[in-house]
N, C-alpha and C positions, 0 to 999 in steps of 0.2 A: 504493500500500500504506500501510494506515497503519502510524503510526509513533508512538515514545513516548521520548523522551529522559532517559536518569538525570543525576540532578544530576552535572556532571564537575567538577573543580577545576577554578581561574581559569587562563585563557590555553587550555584543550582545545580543538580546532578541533570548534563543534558538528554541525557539516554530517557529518565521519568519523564521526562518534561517537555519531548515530541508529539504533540499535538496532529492528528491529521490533517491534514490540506483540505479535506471533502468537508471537515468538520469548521476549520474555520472561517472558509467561503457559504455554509450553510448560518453560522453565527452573522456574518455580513448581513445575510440577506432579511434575516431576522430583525437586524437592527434597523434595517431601511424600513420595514412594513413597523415597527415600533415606532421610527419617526414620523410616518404618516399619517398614524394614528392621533400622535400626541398636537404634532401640526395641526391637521382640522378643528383643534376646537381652536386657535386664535387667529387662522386663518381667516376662519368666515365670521368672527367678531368682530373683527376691522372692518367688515365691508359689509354689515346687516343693512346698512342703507341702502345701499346698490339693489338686494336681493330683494326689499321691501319694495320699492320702486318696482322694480320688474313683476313681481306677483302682487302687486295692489292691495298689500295687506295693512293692517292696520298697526300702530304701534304695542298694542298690547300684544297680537297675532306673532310680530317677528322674533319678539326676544323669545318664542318656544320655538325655533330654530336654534337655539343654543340649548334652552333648557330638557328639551328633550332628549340629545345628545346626551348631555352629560348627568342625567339621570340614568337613562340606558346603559352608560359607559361603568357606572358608578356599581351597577349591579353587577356586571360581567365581570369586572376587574379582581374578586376574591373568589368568584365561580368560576373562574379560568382553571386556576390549579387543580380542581376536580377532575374538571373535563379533560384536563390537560394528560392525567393519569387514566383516567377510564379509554380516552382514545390515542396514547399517546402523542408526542412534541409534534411529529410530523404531519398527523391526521387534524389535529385540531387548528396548530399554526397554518396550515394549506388551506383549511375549510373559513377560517376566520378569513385571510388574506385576501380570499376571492369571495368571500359576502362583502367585504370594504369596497374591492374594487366594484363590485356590481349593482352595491346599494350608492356608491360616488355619481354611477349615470344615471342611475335612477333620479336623484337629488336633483342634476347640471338640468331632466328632460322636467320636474315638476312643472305644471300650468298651472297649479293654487296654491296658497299655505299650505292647506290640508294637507295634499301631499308632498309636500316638503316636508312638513312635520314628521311623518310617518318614514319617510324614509329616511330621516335625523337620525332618527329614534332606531331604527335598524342599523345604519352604517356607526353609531354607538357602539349598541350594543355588542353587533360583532368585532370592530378594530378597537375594544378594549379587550380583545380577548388575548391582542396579538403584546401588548405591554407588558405582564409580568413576566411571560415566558422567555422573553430577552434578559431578564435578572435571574431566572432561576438559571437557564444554557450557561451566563458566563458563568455563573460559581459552579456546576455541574460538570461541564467538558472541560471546564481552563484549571489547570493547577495552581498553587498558592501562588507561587512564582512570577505568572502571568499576571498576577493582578495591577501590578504598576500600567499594564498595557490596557490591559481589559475592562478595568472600572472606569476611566476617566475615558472611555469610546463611550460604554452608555452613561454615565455620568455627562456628558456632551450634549449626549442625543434625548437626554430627559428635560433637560434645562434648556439644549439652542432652542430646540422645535416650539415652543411656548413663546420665546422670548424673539425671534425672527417671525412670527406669525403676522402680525401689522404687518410688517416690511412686503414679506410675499404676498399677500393680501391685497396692500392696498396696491401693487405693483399689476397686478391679475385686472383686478376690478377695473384698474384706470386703462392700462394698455389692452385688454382685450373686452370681457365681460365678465358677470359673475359668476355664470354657467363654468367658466375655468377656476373656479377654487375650487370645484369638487372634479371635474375634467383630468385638471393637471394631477391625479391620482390613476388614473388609468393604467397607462406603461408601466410604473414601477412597481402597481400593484398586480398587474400578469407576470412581470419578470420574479416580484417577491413567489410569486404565487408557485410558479413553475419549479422555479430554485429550493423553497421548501420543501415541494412533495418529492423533488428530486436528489438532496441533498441532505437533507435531516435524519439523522439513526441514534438518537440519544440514548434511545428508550423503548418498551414494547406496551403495547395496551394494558390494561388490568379490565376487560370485559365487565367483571363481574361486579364494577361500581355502577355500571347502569342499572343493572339488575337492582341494586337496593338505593339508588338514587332517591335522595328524603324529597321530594315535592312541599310538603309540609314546609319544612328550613327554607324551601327555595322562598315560598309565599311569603315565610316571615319575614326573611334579607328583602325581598324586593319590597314591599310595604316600608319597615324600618329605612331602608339605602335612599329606597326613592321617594320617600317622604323628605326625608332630612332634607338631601340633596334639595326638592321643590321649596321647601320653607324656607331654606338659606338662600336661595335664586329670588324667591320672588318677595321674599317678607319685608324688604324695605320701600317694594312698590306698593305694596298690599299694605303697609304701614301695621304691619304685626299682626297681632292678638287683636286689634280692633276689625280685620279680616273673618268672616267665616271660614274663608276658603285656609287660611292657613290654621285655625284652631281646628277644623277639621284634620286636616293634614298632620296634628301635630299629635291629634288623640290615636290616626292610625300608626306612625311614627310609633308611637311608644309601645301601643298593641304587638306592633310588628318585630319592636326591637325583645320585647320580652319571649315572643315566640321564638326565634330567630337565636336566642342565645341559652332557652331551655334545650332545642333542637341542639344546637353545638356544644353543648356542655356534656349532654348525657348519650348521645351515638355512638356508638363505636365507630363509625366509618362516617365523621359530620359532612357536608360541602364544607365548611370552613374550619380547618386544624386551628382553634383558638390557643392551644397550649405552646405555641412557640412563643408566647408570648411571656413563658417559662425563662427563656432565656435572658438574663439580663441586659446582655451586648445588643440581642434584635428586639426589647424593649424599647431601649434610650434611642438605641436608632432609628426607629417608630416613631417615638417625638419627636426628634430632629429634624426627622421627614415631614411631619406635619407641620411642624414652625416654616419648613423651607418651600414649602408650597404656600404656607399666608405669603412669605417675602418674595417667592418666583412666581405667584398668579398677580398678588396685589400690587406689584409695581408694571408688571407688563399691563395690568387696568390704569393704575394711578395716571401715569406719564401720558397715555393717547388721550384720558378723559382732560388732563389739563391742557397738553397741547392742544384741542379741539375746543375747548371752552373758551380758554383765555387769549390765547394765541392766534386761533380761528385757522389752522394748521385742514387740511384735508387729508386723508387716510397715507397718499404716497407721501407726502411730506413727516408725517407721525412716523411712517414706515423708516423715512430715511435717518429722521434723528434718534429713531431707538435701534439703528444696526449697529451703532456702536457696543452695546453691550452684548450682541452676538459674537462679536470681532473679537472682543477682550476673554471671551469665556474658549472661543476657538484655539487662540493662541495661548491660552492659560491651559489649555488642556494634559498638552505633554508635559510642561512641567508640573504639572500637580501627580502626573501620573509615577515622575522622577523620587517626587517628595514626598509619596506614599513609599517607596521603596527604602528609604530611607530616616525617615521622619516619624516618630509617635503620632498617632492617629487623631490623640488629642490638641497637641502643637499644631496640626495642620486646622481643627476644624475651632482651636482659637484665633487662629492668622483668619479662617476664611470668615467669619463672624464679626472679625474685628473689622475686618475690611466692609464687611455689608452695614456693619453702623454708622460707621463713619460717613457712607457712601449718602445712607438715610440722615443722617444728621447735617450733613451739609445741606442736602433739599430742605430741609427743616425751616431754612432762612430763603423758601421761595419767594419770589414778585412776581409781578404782572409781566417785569422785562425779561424772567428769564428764559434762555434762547439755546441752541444747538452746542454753544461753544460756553455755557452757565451750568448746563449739564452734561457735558463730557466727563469729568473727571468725580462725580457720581456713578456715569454707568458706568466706568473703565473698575472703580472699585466694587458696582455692584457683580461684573461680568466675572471678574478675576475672584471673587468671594465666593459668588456658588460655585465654580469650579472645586474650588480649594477646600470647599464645606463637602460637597457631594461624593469628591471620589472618599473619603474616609468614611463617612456617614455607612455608603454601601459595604463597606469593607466591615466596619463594627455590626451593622445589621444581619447581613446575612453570608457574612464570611467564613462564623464558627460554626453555622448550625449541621445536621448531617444532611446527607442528599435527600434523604427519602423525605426527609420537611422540606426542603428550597420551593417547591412548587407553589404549595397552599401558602409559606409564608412570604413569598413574592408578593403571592396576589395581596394581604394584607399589608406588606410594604410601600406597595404601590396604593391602593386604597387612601393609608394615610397623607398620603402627599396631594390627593385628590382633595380627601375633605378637610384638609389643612387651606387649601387654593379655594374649597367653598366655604368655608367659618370666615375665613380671611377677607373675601370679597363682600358676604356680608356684613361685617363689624365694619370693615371699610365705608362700605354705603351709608350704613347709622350712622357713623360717627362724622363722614361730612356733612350730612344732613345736618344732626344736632350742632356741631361745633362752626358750622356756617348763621344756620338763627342764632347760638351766643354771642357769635362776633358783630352778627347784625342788631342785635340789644343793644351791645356796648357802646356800636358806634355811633346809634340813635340816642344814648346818654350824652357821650362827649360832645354831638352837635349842639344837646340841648343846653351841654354846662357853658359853649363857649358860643351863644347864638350870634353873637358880634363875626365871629368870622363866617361861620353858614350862611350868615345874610350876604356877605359879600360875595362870598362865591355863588350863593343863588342870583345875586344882582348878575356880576361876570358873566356867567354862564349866559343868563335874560337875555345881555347884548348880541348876541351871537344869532339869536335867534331875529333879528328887526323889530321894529316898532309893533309888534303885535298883543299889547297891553296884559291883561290876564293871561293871554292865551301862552305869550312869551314865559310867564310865571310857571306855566302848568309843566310846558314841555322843559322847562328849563330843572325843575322840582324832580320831575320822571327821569331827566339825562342825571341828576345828582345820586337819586335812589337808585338807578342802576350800578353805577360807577362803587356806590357802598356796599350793594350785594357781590359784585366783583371780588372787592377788595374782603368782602367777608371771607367768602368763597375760595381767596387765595390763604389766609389766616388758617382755615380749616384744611385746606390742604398741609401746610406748615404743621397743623396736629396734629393729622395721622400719621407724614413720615416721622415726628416727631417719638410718635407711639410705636412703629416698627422699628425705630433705633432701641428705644428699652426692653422690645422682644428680645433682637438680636443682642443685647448687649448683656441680658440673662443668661442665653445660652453662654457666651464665655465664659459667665461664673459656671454655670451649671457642667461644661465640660471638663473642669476642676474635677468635680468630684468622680469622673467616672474610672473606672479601673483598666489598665492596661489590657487590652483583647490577648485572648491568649491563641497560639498557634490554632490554624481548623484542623479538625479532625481528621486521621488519616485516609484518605480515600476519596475526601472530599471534592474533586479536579483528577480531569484528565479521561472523562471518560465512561459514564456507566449505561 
C-alpha cells in the first residue's frame, strides 16, 4: 500500500507513524464537505437581503432561512456519531455529502419562502452530519505525532468558514446572484461526495444500532435542541417571555430536555454517549468551545451589523473589511500548529485568549469614524487568537479520550460550539437592545441638565434646513434624535465588546487552573 509520511517532531518513531496516502487524501476530502457545511450558515446571512428580494418575502419570513438551518443542523450534529457507527464513516459521510449537494439546488431552484424554508431545513440537517466526523477521523487515523499538522487544518476550517462567510457572500450576491450561494456548493460537493465513498475505510458498520435505535431520545433531543436553538434565534425579536410563541417553545424545550436526558442516562446503547463528559480534559474543552463560539459567531455578527448600520457599508464592502481576520487566522495557522508541538497547551490557549481580549477591548472604545484601517489590528488579534485558542482546545478535548468514544463525543464537541455561537448571539441582541435605550436615557438627561447648549444646536441644525418656521424646528429636533440614537447605538456596541473582553479574559484565569493533559491512550491514531 502506498504510503505518505507527515513531517512528525524529532525522536517520532517513523515506521508507527506512516499514515496511508488513500487515508489522508480521504481526510482532505472530508475537511472540504466540513467547510461547506460550516460556510452556508454565514454565507447566506450576508446576503438575506438579496434572497428576500428575489422570493418577495416578508421580513419576518427571511430570517427562517437561517433559523431553520440551524435548528436542523443543531439536531444532526450529536446524532451524527450514532449514525456514524450504525453505518459506518464512509456510508454516512457519502450519504450526508450528496443530501448537501442536492438539497444546495434545490434551495438556488426555490420560487417561495416556503420552499426555501424547507429545503434550509434539509440541507441543515444533512451537512451537519458531515462536521463532527472530521474531528473524530483526525484523532482516529492520525497519530499523537500528527497532531501539530492535523489540529490547526480543522482548527482552520472550523473558524475560517464562519469568519470568511460575509466576504464570499457578499462577493456571490453582488457579482453574480443569490441563487450562487447555494450553486457554488455543487462541484465540491460531487467531488466530496465521490472521494468519500471512494476513499474512506476507517471503520465497519455496527448494523445492529438501527435495530435498537431509541426514537423516543431522538423526539426528546429534537424538541429540547430545536426548541432552545428557536428561543435563542428568535427571543429578542419576539421580545421574550412577553411572546406566546417562545413561552410555548420554552415549556416544550424543557419537556424535551428532561426526556432527552432520562433516555441518555439510562440506555445502554443512548444516541448520545453523555458520559465522556467523564472526562475532565473533554469537559473544560466543552467550555472553551462554547465561550469560543459566543467570540467566533458574535463578532463575525457584531462587525457586519455595525458596518451596515453606522457606516452604511453594503455586504461586499463588510465582506472586504472583515477578510482581514480570515488572512490573520490562515497565516497563524502553521505556526500554532508548530506551538502545539512544543508549547503547554495551557500557555498556548493563554497567548490565544489574551490576544482575543485585547482585540475586544480595543473595539470597546468604538465611534461612529471607525473604518477598515480602526479595525485592522483588532481583527489581526482576533484572527491570530482563535487560531492559537482552537488548535489546543481540540487537542485537550478530544485528544485523550479512547477511539471507540471520538465519535458521539465529536458530535457533543461540536454541538457546544454551536450553542455557544446561539446563547452568544442572543445575549448579544438583548444587551444592544437594553444598553442602547440606557445610553439613550442618559443622553436625554445630559441635554436636559445642559439645555443652553441643545438649544443651540437645535437653533444650528434649524438653519440648515431655510426659513421654514416650525417646520424647520420639527425636522431639525428628528435630525438631533437621530444622530442620539446613533450615538447611543454606538455606546452599546462599546458594551458588548466591552462584555466579550471579560468572557475572554476569564478564561485566562480559568486556564490556570487546568491540569497538564496527559499523553492519549495507546492506540489512539493511526488507524482503526
Amino acid at each position: 500500500m502506498a504510503t505518505a509520511t507527515l513531517n512528525a517532531p524529532a525522536g517520532a518513531p517513523p515506521a508507527s507513524d506512516a499514515i496511508p496516502l488513500r487515508r489522508i487524501f480521504a481526510f482532505i476530502a472530508m475537511v472540504f464537505g466540513m467547510f461547506m457545511a460550516i460556510l452556508d450558515i454565514q454565507i447566506v446571512s450576508a446576503s438575506l437581503a438579496e434572497i428576500q428580494a428575489g422570493l418577495s418575502a416578508s421580513s419576518d419570513e427571511i430570517a427562517w432561512v437561517q433559523t431553520a438551518y440551524l435548528i436542523a443542523e443543531v439536531i444532526m450534529i450529536p446524532l451524527s456519531g450514532y449514525l456514524s457507527r450504525a453505518l459506518s464513516t464512509r456510508v454516512f459521510f457519502s450519504i450526508a455529502a450528496a443530501g448537501f449537494t442536492i438539497s444546495s439546488v434545490l434551495c438556488a431552484q426555490a420560487s417561495s419562502i416556503n420552499e426555501m424554508i424547507l429545503w434550509r431545513a434539509v440541507q441543515g440537517f444533512i451537512g451537519g452530519g458531515m462536521i463532527p466526523g472530521v474531528f473524530a477521523a483526525a484523532f482516529t487515523i492520525f497519530p499523537p505525532s500528527k497532531r501539530p499538522i492535523v489540529s490547526p487544518i480543522i482548527g482552520l476550517v472550523a473558524t475560517l468558514a464562519p469568519t470568511i462567510g460575509p466576504t464570499v457572500g457578499g462577493y456571490l450576491s453582488h457579482a453574480f446572484s443569490w441563487h450562487w450561494l447555494f450553486l457554488v456548493n455543487v462541484v465540491p460537493g460531487i467531488a466530496v461526495t465521490i472521494a468519500a465513498w471512494t476513499l474512506i475505510d476507517f471503520d465497519k458498520p455496527d448494523r445492529g444500532l438501527l435495530k435498537r435505535f431509541d426514537w423516543l431520545g431522538l423526539a426528546g433531543m429534537a424538541a429540547f435542541l430545536g426548541s432552545l436553538e428557536y428561543v435563542l434565534e428568535e427571543g429578542t425579536r419576539l421580545d421574550w417571555f412577553e411572546s406566546h410563541e417562545i413561552v410555548f417553545f420554552s415549556v416544550v424545550m424543557v419537556f424535551g430536555a428532561v426526556l432527552f436526558f432520562w433516555r441518555a442516562l439510562t440506555r445502554d446503547d443512548p444516541l448520545v454517549d453523555l458520559y465522556a463528559f467523564r472526562n475532565r480534559n473533554f469537559a473544560f474543552g466543552s467550555l472553551f468551545s462554547f465561550c469560543m463560539g459566543i467570540g467566533l459567531y458574535g463578532l463575525t455578527y457584531l462587525y457586519p451589523v455595525y458596518l451596515g448600520r453606522i457606516r452604511g457599508y453594503d455586504a461586499l464592502m463588510i465582506g472586504e473589511t472583515m477578510f482581514v481576520t480570515g488572512l490573520a487566522m490562515f497565516l497563524t495557522a502553521p505556526i500554532a500548529g508548530r506551538l502545539s508541538a512544543k508549547l503547554d497547551p495551557r500557555i498556548m490557549m493563554i497567548i490565544g485568549f489574551s490576544a482575543f481580549a485585547l482585540g475586544t477591548w480595543i473595539v470597546s472604545h468604538i465611534t461612529a469614524d471607525w473604518d477598515f484601517y480602526e479595525l485592522l489590528l483588532p481583527q489581526i488579534l482576533r484572527g491570530c487568537g482563535l487560531m492559537l485558542c482552537m488548535v489546543p482546545i481540540n487537542n485537550v478535548a478530544l485528544g485523550t479520550l479512547p477511539p471507540q468514544q471520538l465519535k458521539n463525543a465529536s458530535g457533543l464537541y461540536n454541538l457546544t460550539r454551536n450553542l455557544g455561537g446561539a446563547v452568544g448571539l442572543a445575549v448579544i441582541n438583548t444587551m444592544l437592545n437594553t444598553r442602547t435605550d440606557v445610553h439613550i436615557t442618559r443622553l436625554h438627561e445630559w441635554v436636559a441638565a445642559g439645555r443652553q447648549v441643545a438649544e443651540e444646536a437645535l437653533a444650528n441644525t434649524a438653519q440648515r434646513f431655510g426659513d421654514f418656521g416650525d417646520a424647520a424646528n420639527t425636522m431639525a429636533l428628528a435630525l438631533l434624535n437621530q444622530r442620539a440614537h446613533k450615538q447611543a447605538l454606538i455606546m452599546a456596541f462599546g458594551d458588548v465588546f466591552l462584555g466579550l473582553t471579560a468572557i475572554f479574559a476569564c478564561l485566562v484565569v480559568l486556564s490556570l487552573f487546568l491540569s497538564k493533559p496527559k499523553p492519549a491512550p495507546t492506540g489512539a491514531g493511526g488507524g482503526h
